[in-house]
Every structure is written in structure tokens, then in C-alpha cells.
C-alpha positions as CSV (number, residue, x, y, z in Angstrom):
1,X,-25.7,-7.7,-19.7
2,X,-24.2,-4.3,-20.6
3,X,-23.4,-2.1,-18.0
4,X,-20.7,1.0,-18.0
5,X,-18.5,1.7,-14.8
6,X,-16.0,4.2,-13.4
7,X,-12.4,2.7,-13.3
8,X,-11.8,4.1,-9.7
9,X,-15.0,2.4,-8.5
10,X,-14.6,-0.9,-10.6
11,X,-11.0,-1.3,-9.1
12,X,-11.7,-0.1,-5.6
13,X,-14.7,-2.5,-4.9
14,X,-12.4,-5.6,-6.7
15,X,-9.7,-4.9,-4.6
16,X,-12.1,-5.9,-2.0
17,X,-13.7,-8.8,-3.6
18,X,-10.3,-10.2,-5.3
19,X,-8.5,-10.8,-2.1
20,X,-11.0,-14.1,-0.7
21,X,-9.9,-15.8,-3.8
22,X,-7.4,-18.5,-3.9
23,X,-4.8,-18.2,-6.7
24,X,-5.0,-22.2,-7.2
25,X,-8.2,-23.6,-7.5
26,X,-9.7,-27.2,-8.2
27,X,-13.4,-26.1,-8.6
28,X,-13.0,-23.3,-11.5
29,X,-16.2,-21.1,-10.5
30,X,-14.3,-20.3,-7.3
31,X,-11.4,-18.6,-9.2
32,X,-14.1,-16.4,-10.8
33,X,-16.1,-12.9,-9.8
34,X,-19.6,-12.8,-9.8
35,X,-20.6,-10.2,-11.7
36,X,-24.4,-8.4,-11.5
37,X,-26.0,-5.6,-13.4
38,X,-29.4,-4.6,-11.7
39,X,-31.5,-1.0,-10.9
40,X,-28.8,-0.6,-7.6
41,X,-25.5,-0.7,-10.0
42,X,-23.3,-3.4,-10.3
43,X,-23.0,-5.9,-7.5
44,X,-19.6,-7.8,-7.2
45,X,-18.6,-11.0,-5.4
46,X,-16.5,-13.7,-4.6
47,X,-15.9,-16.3,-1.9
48,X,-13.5,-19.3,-1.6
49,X,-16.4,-20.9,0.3
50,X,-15.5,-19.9,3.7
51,X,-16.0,-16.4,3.1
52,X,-18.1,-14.2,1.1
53,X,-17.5,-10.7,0.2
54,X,-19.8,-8.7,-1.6
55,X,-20.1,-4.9,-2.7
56,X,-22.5,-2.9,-5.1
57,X,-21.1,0.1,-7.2
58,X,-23.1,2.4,-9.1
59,X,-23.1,1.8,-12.7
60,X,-24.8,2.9,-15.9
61,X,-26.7,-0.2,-16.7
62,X,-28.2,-0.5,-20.0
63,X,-29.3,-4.3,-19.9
64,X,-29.4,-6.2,-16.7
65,X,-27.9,-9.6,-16.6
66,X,-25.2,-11.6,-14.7
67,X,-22.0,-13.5,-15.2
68,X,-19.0,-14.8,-13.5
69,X,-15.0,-14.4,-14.8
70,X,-11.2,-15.0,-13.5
71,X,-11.2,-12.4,-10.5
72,X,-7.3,-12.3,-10.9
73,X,-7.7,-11.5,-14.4
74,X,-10.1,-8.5,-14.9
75,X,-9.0,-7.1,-11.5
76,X,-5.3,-7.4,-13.8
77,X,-6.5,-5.5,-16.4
78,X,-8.8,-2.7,-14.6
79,X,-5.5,-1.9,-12.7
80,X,-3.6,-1.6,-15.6
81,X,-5.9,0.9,-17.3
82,X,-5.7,4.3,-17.3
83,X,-7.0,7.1,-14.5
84,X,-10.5,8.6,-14.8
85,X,-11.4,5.8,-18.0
86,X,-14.9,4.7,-18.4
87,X,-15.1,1.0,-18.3
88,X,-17.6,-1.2,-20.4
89,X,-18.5,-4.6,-19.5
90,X,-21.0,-7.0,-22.2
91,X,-22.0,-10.1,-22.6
92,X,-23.9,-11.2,-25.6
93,X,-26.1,-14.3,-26.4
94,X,-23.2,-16.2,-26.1
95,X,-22.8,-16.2,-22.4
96,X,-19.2,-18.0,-22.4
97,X,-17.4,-14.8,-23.2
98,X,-17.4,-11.3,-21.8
99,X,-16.1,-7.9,-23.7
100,X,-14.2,-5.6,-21.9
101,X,-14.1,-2.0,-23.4
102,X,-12.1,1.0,-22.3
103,X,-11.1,4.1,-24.8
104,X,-9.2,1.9,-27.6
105,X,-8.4,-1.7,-25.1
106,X,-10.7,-4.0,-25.9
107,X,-10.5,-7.6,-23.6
108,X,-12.3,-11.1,-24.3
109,X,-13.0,-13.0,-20.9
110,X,-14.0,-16.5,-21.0
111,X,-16.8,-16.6,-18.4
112,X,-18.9,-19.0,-16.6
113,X,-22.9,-19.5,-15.8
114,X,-23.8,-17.2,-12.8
115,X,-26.1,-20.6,-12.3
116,X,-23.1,-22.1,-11.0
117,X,-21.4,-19.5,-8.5
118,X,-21.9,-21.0,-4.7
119,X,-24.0,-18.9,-2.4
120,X,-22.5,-18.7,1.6
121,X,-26.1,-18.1,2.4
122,X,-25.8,-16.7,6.2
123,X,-28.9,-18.6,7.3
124,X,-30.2,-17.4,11.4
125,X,-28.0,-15.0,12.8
126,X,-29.5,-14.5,15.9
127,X,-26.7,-11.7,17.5
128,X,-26.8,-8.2,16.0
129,X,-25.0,-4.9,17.4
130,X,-23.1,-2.0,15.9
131,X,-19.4,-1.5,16.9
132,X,-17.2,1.9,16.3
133,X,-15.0,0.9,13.2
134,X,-12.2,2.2,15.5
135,X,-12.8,-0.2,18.5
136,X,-12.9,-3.1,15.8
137,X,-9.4,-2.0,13.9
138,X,-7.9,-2.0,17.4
139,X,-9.3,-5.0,18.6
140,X,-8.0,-6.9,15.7
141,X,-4.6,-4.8,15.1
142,X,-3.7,-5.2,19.2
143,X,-4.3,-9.6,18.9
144,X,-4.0,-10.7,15.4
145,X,-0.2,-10.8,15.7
146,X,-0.6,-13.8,18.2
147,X,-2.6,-15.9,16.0
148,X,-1.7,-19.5,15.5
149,X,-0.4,-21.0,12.3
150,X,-0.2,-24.3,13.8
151,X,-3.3,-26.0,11.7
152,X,-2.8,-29.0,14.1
153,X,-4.4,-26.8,17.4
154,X,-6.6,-25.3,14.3
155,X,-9.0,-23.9,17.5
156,X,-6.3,-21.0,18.0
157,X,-6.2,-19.9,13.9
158,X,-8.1,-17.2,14.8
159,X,-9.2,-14.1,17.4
160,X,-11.8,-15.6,20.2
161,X,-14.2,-12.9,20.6
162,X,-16.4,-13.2,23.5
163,X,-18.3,-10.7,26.1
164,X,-17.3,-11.1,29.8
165,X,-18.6,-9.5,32.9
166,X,-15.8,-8.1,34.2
167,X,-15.2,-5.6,37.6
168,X,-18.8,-4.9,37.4
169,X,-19.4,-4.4,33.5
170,X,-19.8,-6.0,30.3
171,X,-16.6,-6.3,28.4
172,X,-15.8,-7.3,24.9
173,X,-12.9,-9.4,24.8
174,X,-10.8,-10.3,21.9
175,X,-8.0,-12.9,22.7
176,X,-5.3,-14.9,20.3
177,X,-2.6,-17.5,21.9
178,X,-0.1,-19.2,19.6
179,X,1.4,-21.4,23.0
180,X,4.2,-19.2,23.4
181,X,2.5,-15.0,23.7
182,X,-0.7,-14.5,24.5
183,X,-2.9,-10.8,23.5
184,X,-5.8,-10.0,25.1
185,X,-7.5,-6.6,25.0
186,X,-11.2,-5.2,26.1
187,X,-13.5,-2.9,25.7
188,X,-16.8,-1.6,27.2
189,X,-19.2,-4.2,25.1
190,X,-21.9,-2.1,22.4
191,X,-25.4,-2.4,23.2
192,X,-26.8,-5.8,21.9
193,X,-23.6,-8.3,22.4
194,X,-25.0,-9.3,25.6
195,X,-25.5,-13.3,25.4
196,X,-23.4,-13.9,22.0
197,X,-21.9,-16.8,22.1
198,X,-18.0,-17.0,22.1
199,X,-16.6,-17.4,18.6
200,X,-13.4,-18.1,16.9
201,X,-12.8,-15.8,13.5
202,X,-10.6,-17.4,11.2
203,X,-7.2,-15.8,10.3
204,X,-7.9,-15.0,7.0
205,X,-11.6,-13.5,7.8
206,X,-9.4,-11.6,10.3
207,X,-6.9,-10.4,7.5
208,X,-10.1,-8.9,5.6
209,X,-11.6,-7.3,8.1
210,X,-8.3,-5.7,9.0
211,X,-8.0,-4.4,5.3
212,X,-12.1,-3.4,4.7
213,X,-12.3,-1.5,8.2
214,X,-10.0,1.7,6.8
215,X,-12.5,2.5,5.1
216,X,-15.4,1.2,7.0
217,X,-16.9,4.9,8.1
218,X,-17.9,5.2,11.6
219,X,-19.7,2.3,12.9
220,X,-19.8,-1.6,11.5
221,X,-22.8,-3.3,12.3
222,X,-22.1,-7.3,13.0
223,X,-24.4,-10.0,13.1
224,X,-23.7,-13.5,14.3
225,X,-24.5,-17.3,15.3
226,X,-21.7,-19.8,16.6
227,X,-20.9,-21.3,12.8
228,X,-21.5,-17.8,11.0
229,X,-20.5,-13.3,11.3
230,X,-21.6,-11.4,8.7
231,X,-20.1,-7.6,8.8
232,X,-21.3,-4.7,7.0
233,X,-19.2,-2.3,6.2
234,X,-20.5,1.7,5.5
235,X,-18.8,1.8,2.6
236,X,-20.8,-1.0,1.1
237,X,-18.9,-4.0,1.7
238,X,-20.5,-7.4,3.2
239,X,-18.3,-9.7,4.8
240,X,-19.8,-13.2,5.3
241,X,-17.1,-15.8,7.1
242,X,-17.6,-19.1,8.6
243,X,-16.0,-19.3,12.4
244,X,-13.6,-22.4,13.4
245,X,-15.4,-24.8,15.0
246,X,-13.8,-25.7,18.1
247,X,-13.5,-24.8,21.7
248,X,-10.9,-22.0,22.5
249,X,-8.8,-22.9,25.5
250,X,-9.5,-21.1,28.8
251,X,-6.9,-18.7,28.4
252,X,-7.9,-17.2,32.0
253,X,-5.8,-20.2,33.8
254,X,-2.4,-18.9,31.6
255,X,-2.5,-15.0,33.0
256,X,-0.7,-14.9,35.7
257,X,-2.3,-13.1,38.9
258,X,0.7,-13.8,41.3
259,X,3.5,-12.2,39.5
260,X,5.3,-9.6,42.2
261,X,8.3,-8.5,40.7
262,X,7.9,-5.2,38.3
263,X,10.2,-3.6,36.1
264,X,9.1,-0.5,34.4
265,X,11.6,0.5,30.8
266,X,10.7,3.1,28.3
267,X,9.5,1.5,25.7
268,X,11.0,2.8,22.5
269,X,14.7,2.6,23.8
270,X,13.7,-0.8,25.4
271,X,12.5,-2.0,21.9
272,X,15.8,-0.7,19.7
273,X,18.3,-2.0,22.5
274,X,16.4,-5.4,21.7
275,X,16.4,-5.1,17.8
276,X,20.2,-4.2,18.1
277,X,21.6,-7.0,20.1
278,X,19.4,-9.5,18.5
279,X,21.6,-9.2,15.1
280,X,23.5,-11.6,16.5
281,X,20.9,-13.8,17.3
282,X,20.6,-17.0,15.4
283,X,17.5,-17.5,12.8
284,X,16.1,-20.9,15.3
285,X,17.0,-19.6,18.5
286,X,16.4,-15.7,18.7
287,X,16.8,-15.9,22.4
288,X,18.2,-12.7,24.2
289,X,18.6,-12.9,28.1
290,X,17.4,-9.9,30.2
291,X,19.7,-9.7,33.5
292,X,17.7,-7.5,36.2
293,X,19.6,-5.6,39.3
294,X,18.1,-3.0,41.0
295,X,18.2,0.2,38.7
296,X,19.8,-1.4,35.7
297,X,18.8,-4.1,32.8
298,X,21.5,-5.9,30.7
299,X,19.9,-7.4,27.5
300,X,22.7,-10.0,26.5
301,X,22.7,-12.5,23.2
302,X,25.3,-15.2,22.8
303,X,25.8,-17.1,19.6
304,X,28.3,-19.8,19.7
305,X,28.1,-19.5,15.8
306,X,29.1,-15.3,14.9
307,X,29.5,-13.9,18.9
308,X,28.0,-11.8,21.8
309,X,26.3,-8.5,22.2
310,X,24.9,-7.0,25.6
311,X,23.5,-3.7,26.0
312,X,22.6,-1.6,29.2
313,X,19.7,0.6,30.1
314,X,18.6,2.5,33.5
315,X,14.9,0.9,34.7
316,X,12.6,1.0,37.4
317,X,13.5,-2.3,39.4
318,X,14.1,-2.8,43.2
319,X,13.0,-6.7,43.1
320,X,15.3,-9.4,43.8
321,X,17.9,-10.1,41.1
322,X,16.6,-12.3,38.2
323,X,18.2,-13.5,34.3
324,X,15.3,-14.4,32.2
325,X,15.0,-15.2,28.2
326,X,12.7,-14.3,25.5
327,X,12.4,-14.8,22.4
328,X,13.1,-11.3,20.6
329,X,10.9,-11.1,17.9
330,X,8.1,-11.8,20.6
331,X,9.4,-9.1,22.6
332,X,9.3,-6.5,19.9
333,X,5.8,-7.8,18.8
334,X,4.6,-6.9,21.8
335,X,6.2,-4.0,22.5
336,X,4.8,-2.1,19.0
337,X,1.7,-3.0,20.6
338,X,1.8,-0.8,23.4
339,X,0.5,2.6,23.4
340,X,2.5,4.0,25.9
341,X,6.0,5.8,26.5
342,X,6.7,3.0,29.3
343,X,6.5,-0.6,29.6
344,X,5.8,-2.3,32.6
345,X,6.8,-6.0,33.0
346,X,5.3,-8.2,35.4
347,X,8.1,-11.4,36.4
348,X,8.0,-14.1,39.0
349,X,10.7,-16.3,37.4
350,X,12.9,-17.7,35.0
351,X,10.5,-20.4,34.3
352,X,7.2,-18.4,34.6
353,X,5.2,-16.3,32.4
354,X,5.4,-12.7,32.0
355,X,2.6,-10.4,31.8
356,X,3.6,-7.2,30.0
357,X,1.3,-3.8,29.8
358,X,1.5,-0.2,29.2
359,X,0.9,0.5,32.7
360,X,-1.3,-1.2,35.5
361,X,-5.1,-1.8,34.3
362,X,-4.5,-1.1,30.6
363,X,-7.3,-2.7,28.5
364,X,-4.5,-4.5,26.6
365,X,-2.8,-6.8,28.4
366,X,0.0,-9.2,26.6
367,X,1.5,-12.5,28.6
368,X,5.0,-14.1,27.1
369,X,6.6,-17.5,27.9
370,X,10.4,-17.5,28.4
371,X,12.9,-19.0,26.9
372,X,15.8,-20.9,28.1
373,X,19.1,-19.0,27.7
């Protein structure tokens, strides 16, 4: 193999590959980048057998061939080398090593046999439709904060995407519940998702597609089955991830329907007052209590261990009086979520759930348990 390479490209497209692999590895050949010179460039791929990632570059290529090496490593030195350099990549008859050229740097890479590099084949993927790149960033970047890192409930490590009729048309759903907040936010569903089953996509899958979708182009065309999505980027990058294999919990049954009391707060000076008088919040508990009158909110945190704060604001609230407790850092998850000025929280109780929205029938709607305080 002898092929010759921008540095921009070369770097860009292992920026993407790099990522899926794990810095610790008991099978070598997953620590390594499969490299492969052909007539459409240089392709480029890794997987940690879960997902696959894969992009081809165009490349000057004097001798096909293929070969795999430490993805850490030559994405290591590609960074480190200079703007605008042409990079040249060899192997010999000796397949074990692989040359590294660039102006005067010259780098040795122990390789291993393409033979041996796993293949996530996608098999039947019987569910195929284009989605805006947009409409998938902010499906991810509005639920992906709610994901689970409990691996015990490993059915909520992930986003459940799933199309739901809903008042009279097809929506596409996107939900994630860690127990305590819940995210949920819709869209009109494309053309094709009709019938897809519901599916589960893992929380790292999730990460990568929230990197790769910058710089996705327009549209991303996404094909599925219930074990497999494969996403194709415009800019050249496939995405192949297996889904969790599990049954996501009916999340309908946790959104409360009944919830009469409303407050309405700006959101940004809702969101600082919050920040501010959680500094005195302590690291386990983070709880700060919001006591409602009509006209008036007093967010209050006591710490037996360093003191008090409270802070007032002027709200829109002519229910009955109420003292409920959240935890803060869910609060201000959820409030850089919205998209609005306002915030408008939904409350039956000290015990209940809350739902929380820009405004009434927002597409993104958010639901937080309450803490004790």
C-alpha cells in the first residue's frame, strides 16, 4: 500500500473514526484503524464492536492495499504535524510495519493483518428515511442530558426513538428518563418512519452522532431494524451502532395530565437565582426549595454544614400556596433546554411530578421529580 494524503483531510476523517475506540483494550485489533487504499481514496475505520464508523477521503493512491494500526497513535502524530503537510502512508512486503512520511518526520507503526479487523456487518435493515440534520441535532441535544448511567436499568442508557400518532399526525418521538427527569421532544415524523419499530440508541452511539451531525450537511439518511441504525452522514461518514436490547418503560404513565397549578418565571433570571443560591448547596444533596405565593417565588437552600441562602423573584402564580424541592442541577438542565424567554411550570404537589415547558404545547416537554426539603 502507498497512498499520499492531505493533513487536514487525514486528521479531520480520524477525528471521526478515533473516538469509537476504547483506550484499554483486551483484543489488540480493536485498538487499531483500518486503513484502505482503493480507486475512491483512502477509506478509514474503526469500531469497538458495538459501533462502526467509517469515512473515505480522497487520496493519491499509488499502490492499493490495506492495513490496520494503533488509532490513538497515528491520529497522535497527524495532529502534531504541521498545517497544509502532505502526508505519506507505505507498507512494504513486510506487512507488520507501516512508514509514516511528512516533510523531514518520518514514523514506524507496528500494524496488524487487515484479515483480522472485525466487520459490524449491518445485515436487513428494513426502515429507511431521510431526516433534516437540524431536527436530529435537536432531537438528541434537547434528551441526551437525561440519559441513564445506571447500567443496572441498562434499558434507559440511551434515547427511545419511536413514531407515535399523535392529535391527528405522525410524530417522531425521542424520549430519555434517568428515574428522577424525564425529556421528551417531537417532531412531525419524515416520510418513510411510518411502522419502525421503537428503538433504544445507546449513549455512546448517541455521543457520536451528536459530534458527526455539525457537520452532517442538510439531510442524514437513517436506516434501521430493532438490533441495528446505520446513519450516513453527507459529509461522508457511516455510523453503524447496535441498539440496547430491552423494552423502554412506558414513559406515557409518568407525564402528568392532571397537574392544575401553573407558575410562569422568566427563564434566564429563574436559572441564575437557582445557580446562585445553590452554592451553598451540599455536593449529595443539591436540594433548593421553591416557596410559591401568589405573585412571588422564594428559592431557599439550607445547609446545616456552611448556611442558608434564599432569593426572591416576581412570577406569574395565583394558585394555592405550595413549598416544593428539586434538585438544582436538574433544574438548571432543564431550564438550558428551553428555547424560550419564559418558563412555565406545571405543579400539583410537594410529592408529585412537575412538568416544565416553554409555554403550553411546546414540542419539548421536560417532567422532574421533587425532592424532599
Amino acid at each position: 500500500m502507498r497512498v499520499t494524503v492531505e493533513r487536514a483531510a487525514l486528521l479531520r476523517s480520524l477525528g471521526h473514526v478515533h473516538r469509537v475506540v476504547e483506550r484499554r483494550n483486551t483484543i489488540p485489533i480493536l485498538s487499531n484503524v483500518l486503513l484502505r487504499a482503493g480507486e475512491g481514496g483512502l477509506q478509514l475505520k474503526a469500531t469497538d464492536l458495538d459501533i462502526e464508523v467509517t469515512e473515505t477521503i480522497p487520496a493519491d493512491v499509488a499502490d492499493a492495499g490495506a492495513t490496520t494500526v494503533p488509532a490513538h497513535v497515528i491520529y497522535d502524530i497527524v495532529r502534531k504535524l504541521p498545517d497544509g503537510a502532505q502526508v505519506s502512508l507505505e507498507t512494504g512486503s513486510d506487512s507488520g510495519q507501516m512508514i509514516i512520511r511528512s516533510g523531514r518526520s518520518r514514523f514506524s507503526l507496528g500494524a496488524l493483518p487487515e484479515g483480522d479487523f472485525p466487520d459490524l456487518a449491518a445485515g436487513e435493515l428494513p426502515h429507511g428515511f431521510a431526516l433534516p440534520a437540524a431536527d436530529l441535532k435537536r432531537l438528541i441535544d434537547k434528551t441526551q442530558f437525561a440519559i441513564s448511567t445506571e447500567e443496572t436499568r441498562y434499558y434507559l442508557n440511551g434515547i427511545y426513538l419511536h413514531t407515535i400518532e399523535s392529535e391527528g399526525s405522525l410524530k417522531m418521538r425521542a424520549v430519555a428518563t434517568d428515574g428522577h427527569r424525564l425529556a421528551r421532544v417531537e417532531m412531525e415524523a419524515p416520510d418513510g418512519s411510518s411502522g419502525m419499530p421503537g428503538i433504544i440508541v445507546p449513549r455512546k452511539a448517541v455521543a457520536e452522532i451528536q459530534k458527526l451531525v455539525d457537520d452532517a450537511g442538510e439531510s442524514v439518511a437513517i436506516e434501521l431494524s430493532p438490533a441495528k441504525i446505520r446513519l450516513q452522514f453527507a459529509s461522508g461518514v457511516t455510523l453503524i451502532s447496535k441498539l440496547i436490547d430491552g423494552t423502554f418503560p412506558d414513559y406515557q404513565r409518568v407525564i402528568p395530565t392532571g397537574n392544575d397549578k401553573r407558575l410562569t418565571v422568566e427563564r434566564d433570571p429563574f436559572a441564575k437565582a437557582v445557580d446562585r443560591v445553590s452554592t451553598i448547596s451540599s455536593e449529595r444533596g443539591r436540594a433548593v426549595k421553591l416557596g410559591l405565593q401568589e405573585g412571588r417565588l422564594a428559592l431557599s437552600v439550607n445547609n446545616p454544614d456552611s448556611g442558608s441562602a434564599t432569593e426572591e423573584l416576581d412570577v406569574d402564580y395565583e394558585a394555592a400556596n405550595l413549598d416544593i424541592g428539586f434538585n438544582a442541577r436538574y433544574l438548571l438542565d432543564i431550564t438550558s433546554q428551553l428555547e424560550g424567554d419564559t418558563a412555565l411550570f406545571k405543579l400539583a404537589d410537594p410529592g408529585s411530578p412537575t412538568v416544565i415547558q416553554d409555554r403550553e404545547g411546546a414540542s419539548a416537554l421536560y417532567v422532574l421529580m421533587p425532592m424532599r426539603v
